[in-house]
Short mmCIF file of the C-alpha atoms (twelve columns), coordinates in Angstrom:
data_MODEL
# 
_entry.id   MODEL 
# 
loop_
_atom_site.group_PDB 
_atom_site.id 
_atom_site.type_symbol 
_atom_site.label_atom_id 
_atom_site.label_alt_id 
_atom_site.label_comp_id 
_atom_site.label_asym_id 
_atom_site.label_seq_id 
_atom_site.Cartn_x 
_atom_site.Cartn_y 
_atom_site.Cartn_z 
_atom_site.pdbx_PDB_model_num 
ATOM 1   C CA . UNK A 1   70.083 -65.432 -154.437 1 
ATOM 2   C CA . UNK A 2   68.061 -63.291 -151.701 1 
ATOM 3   C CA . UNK A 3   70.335 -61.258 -149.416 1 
ATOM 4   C CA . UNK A 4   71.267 -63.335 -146.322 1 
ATOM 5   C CA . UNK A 5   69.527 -61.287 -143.124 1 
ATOM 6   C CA . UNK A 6   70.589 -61.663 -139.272 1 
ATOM 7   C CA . UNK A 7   67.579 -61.301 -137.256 1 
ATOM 8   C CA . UNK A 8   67.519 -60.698 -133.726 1 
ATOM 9   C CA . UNK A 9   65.092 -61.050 -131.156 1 
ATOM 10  C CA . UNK A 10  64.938 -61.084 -127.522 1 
ATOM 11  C CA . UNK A 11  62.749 -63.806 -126.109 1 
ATOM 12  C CA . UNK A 12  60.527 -62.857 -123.099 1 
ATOM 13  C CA . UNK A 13  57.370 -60.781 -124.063 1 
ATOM 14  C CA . UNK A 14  59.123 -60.424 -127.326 1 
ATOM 15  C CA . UNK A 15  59.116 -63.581 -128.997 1 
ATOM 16  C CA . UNK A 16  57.350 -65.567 -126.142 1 
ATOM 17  C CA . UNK A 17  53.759 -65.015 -125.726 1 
ATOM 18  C CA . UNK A 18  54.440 -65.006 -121.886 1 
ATOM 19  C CA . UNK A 19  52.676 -61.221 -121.399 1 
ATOM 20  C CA . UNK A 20  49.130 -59.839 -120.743 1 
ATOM 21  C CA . UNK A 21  48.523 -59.038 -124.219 1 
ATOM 22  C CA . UNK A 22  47.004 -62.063 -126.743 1 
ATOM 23  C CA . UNK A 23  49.144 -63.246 -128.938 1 
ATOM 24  C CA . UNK A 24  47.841 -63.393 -132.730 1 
ATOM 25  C CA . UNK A 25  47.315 -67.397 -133.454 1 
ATOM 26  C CA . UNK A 26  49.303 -67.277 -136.557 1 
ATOM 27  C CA . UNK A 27  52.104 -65.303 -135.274 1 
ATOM 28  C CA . UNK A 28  54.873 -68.214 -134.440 1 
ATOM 29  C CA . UNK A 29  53.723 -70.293 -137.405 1 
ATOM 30  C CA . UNK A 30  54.587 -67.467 -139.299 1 
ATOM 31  C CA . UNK A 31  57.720 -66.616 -137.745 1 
ATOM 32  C CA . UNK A 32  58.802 -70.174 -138.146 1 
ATOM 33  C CA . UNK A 33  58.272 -69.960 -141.629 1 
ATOM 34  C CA . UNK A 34  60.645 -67.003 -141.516 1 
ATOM 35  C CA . UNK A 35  63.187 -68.693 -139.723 1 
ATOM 36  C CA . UNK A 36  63.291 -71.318 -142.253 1 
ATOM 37  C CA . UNK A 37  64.017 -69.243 -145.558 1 
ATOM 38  C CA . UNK A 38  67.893 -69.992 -146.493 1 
ATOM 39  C CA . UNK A 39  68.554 -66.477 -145.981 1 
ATOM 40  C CA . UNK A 40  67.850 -66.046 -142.690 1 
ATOM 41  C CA . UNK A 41  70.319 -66.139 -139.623 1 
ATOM 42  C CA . UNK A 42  68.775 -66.794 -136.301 1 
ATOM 43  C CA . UNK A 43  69.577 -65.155 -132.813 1 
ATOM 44  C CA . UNK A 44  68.130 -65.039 -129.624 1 
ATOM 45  C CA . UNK A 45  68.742 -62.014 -127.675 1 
ATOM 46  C CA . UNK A 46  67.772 -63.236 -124.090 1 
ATOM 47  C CA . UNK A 47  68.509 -62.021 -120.294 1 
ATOM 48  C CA . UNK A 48  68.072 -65.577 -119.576 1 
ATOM 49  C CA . UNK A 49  70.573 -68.478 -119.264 1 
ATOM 50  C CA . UNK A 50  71.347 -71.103 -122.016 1 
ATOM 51  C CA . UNK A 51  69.070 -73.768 -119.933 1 
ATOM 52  C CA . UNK A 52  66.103 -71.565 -119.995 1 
ATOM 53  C CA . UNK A 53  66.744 -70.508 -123.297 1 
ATOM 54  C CA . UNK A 54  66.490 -74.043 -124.090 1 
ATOM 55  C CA . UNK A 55  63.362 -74.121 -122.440 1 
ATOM 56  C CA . UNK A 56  61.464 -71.666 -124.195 1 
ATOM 57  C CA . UNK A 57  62.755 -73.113 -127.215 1 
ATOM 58  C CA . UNK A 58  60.426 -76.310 -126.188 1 
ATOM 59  C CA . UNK A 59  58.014 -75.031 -124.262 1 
ATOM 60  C CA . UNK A 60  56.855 -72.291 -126.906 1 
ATOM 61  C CA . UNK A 61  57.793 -74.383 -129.842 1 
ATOM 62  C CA . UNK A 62  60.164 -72.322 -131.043 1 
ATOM 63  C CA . UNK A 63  62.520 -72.638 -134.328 1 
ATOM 64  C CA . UNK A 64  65.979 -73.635 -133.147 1 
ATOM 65  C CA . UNK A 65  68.909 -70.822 -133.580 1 
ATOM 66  C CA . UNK A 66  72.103 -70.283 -135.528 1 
ATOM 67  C CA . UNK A 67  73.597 -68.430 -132.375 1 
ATOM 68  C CA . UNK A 68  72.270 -67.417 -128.608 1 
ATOM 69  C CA . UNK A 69  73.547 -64.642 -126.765 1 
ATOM 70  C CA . UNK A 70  72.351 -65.196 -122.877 1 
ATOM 71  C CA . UNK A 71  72.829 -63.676 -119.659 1 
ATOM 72  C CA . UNK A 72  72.128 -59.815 -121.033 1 
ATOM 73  C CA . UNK A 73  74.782 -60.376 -123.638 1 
ATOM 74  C CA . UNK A 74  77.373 -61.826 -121.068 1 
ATOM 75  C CA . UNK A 75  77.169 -65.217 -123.040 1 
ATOM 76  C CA . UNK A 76  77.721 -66.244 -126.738 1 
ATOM 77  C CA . UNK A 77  77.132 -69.180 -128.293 1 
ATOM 78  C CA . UNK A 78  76.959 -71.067 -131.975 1 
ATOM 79  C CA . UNK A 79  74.657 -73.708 -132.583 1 
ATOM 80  C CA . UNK A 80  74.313 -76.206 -134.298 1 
ATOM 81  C CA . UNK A 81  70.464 -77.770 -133.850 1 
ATOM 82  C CA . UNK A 82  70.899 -78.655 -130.197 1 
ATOM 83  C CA . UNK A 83  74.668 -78.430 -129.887 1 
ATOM 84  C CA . UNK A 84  76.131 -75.150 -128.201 1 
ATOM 85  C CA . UNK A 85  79.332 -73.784 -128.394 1 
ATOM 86  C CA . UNK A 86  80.292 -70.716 -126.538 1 
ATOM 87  C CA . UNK A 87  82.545 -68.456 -127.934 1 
ATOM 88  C CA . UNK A 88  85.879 -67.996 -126.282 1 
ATOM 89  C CA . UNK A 89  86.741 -64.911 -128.386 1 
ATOM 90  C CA . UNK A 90  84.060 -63.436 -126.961 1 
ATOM 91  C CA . UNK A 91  84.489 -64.244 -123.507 1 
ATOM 92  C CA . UNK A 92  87.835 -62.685 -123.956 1 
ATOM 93  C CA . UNK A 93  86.925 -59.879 -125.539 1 
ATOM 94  C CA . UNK A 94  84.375 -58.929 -121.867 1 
ATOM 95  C CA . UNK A 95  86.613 -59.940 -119.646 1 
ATOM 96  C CA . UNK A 96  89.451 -57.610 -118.863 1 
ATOM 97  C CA . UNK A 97  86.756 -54.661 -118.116 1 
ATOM 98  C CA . UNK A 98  86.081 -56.225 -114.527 1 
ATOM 99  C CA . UNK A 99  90.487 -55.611 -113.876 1 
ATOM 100 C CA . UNK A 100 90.462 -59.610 -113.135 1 
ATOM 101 C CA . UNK A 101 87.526 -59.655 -110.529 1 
ATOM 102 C CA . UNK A 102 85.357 -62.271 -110.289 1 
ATOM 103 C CA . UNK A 103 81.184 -62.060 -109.942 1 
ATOM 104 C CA . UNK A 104 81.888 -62.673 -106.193 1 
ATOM 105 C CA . UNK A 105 84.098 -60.423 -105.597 1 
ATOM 106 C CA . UNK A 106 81.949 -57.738 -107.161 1 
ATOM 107 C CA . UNK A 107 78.669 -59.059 -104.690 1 
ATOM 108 C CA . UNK A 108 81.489 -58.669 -101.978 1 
ATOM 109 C CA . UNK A 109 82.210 -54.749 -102.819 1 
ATOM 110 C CA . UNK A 110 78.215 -54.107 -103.140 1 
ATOM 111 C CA . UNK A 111 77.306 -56.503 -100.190 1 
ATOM 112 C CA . UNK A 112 76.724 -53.369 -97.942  1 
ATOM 113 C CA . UNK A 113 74.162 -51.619 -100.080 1 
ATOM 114 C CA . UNK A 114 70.502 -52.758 -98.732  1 
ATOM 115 C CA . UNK A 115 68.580 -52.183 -101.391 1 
ATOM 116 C CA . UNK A 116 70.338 -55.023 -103.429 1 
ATOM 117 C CA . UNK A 117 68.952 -58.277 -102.825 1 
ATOM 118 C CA . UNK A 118 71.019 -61.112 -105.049 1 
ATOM 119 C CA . UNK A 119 69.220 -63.069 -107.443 1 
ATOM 120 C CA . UNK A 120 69.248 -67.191 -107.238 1 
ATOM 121 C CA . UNK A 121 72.429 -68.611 -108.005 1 
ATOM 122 C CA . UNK A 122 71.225 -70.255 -111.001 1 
ATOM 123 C CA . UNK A 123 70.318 -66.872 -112.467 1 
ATOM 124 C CA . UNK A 124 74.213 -65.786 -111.853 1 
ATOM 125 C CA . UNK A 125 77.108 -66.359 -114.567 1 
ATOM 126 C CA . UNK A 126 80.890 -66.139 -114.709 1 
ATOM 127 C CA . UNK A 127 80.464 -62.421 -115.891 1 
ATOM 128 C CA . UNK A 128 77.202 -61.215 -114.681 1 
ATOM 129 C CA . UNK A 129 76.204 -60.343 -111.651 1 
ATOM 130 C CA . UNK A 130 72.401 -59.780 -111.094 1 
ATOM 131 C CA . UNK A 131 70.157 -58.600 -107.942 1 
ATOM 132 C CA . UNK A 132 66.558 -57.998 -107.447 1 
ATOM 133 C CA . UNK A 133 65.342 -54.264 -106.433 1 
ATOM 134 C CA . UNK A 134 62.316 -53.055 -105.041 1 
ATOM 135 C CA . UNK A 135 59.895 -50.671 -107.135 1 
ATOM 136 C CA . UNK A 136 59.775 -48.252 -104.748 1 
ATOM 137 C CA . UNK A 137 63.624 -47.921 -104.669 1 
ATOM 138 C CA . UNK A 138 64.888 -44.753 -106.407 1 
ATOM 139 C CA . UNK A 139 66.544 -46.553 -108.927 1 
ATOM 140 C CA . UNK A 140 68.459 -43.770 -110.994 1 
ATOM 141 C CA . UNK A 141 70.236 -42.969 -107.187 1 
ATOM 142 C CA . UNK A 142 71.184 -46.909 -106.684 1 
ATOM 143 C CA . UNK A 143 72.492 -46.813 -109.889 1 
ATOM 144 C CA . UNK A 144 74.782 -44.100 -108.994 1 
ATOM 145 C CA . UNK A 145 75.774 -45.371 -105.959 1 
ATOM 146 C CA . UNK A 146 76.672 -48.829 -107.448 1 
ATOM 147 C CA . UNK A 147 78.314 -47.098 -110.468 1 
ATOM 148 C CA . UNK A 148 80.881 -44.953 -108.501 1 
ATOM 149 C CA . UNK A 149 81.900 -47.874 -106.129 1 
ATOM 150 C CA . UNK A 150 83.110 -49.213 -109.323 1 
ATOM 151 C CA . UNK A 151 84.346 -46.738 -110.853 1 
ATOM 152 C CA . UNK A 152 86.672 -45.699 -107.643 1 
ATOM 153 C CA . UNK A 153 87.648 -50.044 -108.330 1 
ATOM 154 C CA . UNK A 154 88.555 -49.153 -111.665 1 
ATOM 155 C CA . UNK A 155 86.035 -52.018 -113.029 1 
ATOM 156 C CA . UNK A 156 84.132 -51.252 -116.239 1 
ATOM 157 C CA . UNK A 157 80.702 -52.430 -115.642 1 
ATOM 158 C CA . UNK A 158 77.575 -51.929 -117.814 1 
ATOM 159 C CA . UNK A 159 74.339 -51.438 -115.208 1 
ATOM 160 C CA . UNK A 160 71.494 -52.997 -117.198 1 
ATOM 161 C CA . UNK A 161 68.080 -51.419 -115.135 1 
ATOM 162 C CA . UNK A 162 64.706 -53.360 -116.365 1 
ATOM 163 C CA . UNK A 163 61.457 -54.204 -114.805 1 
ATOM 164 C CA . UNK A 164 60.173 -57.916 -114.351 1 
ATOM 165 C CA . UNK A 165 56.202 -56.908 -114.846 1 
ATOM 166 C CA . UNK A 166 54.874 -60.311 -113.770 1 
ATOM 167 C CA . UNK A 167 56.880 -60.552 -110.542 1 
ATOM 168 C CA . UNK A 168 56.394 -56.682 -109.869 1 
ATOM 169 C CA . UNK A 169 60.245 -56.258 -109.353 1 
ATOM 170 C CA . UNK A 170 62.981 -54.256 -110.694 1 
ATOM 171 C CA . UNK A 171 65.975 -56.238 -111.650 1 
ATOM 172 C CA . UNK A 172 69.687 -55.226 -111.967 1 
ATOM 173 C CA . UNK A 173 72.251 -57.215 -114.134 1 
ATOM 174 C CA . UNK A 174 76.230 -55.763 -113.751 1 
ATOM 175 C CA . UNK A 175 78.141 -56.964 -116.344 1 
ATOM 176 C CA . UNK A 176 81.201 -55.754 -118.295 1 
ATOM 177 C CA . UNK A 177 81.133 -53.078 -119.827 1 
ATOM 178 C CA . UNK A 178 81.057 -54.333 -123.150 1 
ATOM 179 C CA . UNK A 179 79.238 -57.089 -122.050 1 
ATOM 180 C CA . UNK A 180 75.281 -55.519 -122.988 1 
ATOM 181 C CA . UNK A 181 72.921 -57.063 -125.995 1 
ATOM 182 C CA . UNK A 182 74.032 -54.130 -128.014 1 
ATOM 183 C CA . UNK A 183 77.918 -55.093 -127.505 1 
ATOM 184 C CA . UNK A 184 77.008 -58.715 -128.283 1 
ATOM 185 C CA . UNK A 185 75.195 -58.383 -131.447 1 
ATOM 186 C CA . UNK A 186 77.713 -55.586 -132.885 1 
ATOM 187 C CA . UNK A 187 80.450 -58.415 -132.104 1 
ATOM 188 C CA . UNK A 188 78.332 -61.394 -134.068 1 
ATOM 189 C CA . UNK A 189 77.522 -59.187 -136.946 1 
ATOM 190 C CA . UNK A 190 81.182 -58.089 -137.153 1 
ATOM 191 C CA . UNK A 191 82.283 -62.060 -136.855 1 
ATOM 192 C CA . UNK A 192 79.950 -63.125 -139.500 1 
ATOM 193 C CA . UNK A 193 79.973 -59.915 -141.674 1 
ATOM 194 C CA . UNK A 194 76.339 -58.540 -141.168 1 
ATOM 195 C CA . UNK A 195 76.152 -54.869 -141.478 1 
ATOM 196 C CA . UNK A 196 73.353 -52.920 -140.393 1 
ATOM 197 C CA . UNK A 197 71.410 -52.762 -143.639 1 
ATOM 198 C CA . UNK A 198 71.011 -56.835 -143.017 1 
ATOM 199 C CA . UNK A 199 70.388 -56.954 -139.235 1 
ATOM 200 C CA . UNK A 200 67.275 -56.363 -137.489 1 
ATOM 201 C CA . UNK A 201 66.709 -56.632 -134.059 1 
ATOM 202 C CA . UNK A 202 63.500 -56.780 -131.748 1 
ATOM 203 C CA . UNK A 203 62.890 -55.687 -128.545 1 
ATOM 204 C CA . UNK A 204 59.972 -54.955 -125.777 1 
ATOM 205 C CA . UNK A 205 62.076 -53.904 -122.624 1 
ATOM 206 C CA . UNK A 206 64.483 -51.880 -120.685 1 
ATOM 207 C CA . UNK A 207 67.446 -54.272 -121.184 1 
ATOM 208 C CA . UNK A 208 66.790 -53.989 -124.782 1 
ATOM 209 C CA . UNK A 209 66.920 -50.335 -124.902 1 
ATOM 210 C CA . UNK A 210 70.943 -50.160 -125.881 1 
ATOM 211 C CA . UNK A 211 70.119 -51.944 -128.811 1 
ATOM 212 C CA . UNK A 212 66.122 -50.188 -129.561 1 
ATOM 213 C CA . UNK A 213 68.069 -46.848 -129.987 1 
ATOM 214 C CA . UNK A 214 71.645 -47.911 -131.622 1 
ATOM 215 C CA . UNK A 215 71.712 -47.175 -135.705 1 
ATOM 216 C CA . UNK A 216 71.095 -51.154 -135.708 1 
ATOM 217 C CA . UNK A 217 67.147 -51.130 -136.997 1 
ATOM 218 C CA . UNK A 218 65.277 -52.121 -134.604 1 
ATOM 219 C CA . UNK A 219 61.469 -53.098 -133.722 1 
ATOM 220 C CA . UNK A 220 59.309 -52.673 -130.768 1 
ATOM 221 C CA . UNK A 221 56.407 -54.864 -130.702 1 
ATOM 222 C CA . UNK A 222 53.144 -53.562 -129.797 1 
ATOM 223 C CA . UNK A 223 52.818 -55.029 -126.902 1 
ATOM 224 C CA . UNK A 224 55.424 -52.932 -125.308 1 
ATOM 225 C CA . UNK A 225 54.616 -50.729 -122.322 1 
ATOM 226 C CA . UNK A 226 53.846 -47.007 -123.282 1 
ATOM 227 C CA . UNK A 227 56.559 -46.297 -120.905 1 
ATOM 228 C CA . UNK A 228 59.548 -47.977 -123.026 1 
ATOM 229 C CA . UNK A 229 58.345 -47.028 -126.358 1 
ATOM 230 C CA . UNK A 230 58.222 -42.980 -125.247 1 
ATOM 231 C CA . UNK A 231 61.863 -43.269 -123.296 1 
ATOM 232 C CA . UNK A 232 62.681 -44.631 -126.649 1 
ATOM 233 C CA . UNK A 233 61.043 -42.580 -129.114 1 
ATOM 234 C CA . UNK A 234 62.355 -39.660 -126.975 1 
ATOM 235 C CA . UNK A 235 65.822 -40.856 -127.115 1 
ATOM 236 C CA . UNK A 236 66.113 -41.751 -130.642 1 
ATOM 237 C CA . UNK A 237 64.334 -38.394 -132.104 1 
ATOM 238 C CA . UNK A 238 67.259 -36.792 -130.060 1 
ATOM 239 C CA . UNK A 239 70.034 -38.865 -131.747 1 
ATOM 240 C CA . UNK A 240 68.413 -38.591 -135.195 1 
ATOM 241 C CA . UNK A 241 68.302 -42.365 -135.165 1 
ATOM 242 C CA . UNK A 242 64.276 -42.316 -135.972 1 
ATOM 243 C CA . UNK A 243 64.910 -43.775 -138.937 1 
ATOM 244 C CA . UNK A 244 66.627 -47.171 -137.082 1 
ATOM 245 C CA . UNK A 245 63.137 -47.888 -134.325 1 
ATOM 246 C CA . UNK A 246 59.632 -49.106 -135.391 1 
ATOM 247 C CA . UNK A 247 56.986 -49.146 -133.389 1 
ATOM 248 C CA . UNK A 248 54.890 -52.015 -134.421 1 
ATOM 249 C CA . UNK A 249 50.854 -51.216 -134.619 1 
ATOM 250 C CA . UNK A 250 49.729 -54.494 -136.003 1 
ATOM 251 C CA . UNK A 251 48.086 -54.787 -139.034 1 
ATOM 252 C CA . UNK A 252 50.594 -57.099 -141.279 1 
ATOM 253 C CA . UNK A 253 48.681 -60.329 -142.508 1 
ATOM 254 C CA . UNK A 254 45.801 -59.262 -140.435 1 
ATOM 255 C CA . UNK A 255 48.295 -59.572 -137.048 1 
ATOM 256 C CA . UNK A 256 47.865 -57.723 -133.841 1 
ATOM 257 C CA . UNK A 257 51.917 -56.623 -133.937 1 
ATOM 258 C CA . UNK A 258 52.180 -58.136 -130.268 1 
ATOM 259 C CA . UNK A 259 55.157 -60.575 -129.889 1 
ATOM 260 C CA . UNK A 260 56.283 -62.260 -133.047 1 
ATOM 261 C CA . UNK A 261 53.025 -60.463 -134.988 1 
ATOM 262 C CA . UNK A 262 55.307 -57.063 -134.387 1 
ATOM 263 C CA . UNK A 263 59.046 -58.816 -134.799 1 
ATOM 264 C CA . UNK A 264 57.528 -59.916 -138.354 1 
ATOM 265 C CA . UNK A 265 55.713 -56.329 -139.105 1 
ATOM 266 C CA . UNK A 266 59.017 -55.011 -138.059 1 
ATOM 267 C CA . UNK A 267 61.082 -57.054 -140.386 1 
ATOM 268 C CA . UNK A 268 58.752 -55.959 -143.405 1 
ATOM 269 C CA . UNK A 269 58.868 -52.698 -142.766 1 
ATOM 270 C CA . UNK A 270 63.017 -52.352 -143.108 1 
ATOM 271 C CA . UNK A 271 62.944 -55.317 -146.068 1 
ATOM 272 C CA . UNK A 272 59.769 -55.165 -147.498 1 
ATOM 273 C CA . UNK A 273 60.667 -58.338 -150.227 1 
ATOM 274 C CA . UNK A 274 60.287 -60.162 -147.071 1 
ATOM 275 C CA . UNK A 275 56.289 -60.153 -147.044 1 
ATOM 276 C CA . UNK A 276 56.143 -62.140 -150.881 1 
ATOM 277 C CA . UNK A 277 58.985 -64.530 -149.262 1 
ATOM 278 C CA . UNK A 278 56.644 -65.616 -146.863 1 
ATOM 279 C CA . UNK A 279 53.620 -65.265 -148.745 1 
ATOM 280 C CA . UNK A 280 55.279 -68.003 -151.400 1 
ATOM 281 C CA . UNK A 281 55.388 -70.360 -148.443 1 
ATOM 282 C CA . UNK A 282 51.848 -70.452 -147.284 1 
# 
């Protein structure tokens, strides 16, 4: 019997083709086949909400998941085909860092800062919080600023900073502070016994940084911009983690290693068995 493997992937300009860079034709028939071997645990990894995660599940033809984590790792669910159950254990597990606040009551403490302009309220969840910023804001000062008004709260918050290309925008999600990706997927892998030597997990932005440079192994596809995969090639040769992040280059069955081309280079590069799996099924 093969050894069952949790993969991990976020979804926009990871998975999804939704990016300037082309997309290799093969690469979701591929990862399909992937998702199908009996080994093989599912997860998205998404900043987005269950709805659109449902979505992009349609829209890009996508095979359906085991679990979802949503919201920036605010939400949890298990699935079964089209049926989604949150988790309350791990809703309980985020909630006491925000001292019994709720999301408005947070927008409430920040309201005064200007350069925080709230996202729709579709976009919003029980226990995240999320505003758009301008480029040209110094964003590492915000932070602060935001940060410390917690902190003087006492509210454990995780800022998650990342950069919404397409729209030209920065975006800020507050969440608990052991509310990020990274948080979420150490919590399913501990629920369902994964360890790290049978998780992978795949990334392209800022949001996915926490998890890119963790000692879970982790892929950047090549589509990536040079900007993310030096902050995290910087970070992780400091940490002596280079061992846990691959940069995909392209090259596996011919692929360009953008999107799912580099989450399935990545996965054959930390279990290389994986490449005559798929090869059996073609």
């Amino acid at each position: 019997m093969n050894r069952p493997l949790l993969i991990c992937t976020d979804l926009d300009r990871t998975l999804l083709p939704n990016g300037a860079e082309p997309e290799s034709p093969a690469a979701r028939r591929w990862f399909r086949k992937l998702a199908e071997l009996p080994e093989i645990t599912l997860a998205y990894v998404s900043g987005r909400h269950a709805a659109l995660v449902r979505d992009a599940i349609i829209d890009y033809d996508l095979p359906l998941p085991d679990f979802v984590i949503g919201d920036v790792g605010a939400t949890l669910y298990s699935c079964q085909r089209w049926r989604w159950e949150p988790w309350p254990a791990w809703t309980q597990h985020i909630a006491p860092d925000w001292g019994g606040r709720s999301r408005v009551q947070l927008a409430v403490l920040l309201q005064d800062i200007p350069e925080l302009r709230l996202q729709e309220t579709v976009k919003q969840n029980t226990h995240k919080l999320s505003y758009y910023v301008s480029l040209h804001t110094n964003h590492q000062y915000l932070l602060d600023q935001v940060r410390q008004r917690l902190i003087a709260r006492s509210i454990r918050a995780s800022l998650i900073w990342s950069i919404d290309g397409p729209a030209n925008t920065g975006l800020l999600d507050i969440l608990p502070a052991r509310a990020s990706k990274r948080h979420a997927i150490e919590f399913l892998m501990a629920e369902r016994g994964f360890k790290q030597g049978n998780t992978v997990f795949s990334g392209d932005s800022g949001n996915d940084l926490p998890v890119l440079v963790s000692p879970i192994p982790a892929t950047l596809v090549n589509n990536a911009s040079p900007a993310i995969k030096a902050e995290a090639w910087q970070t992780v040769r400091m940490t002596g983690a280079e061992r846990t992040l691959y940069l995909a280059q392209g090259g596996f069955f011919g692929m360009n290693g953008n999107y799912a081309a580099g989450i399935l280079e990545g996965i054959a590069h930390y279990h290389p068995a994986i490449t005559a799996r798929l090869e059996k099924t073609a």
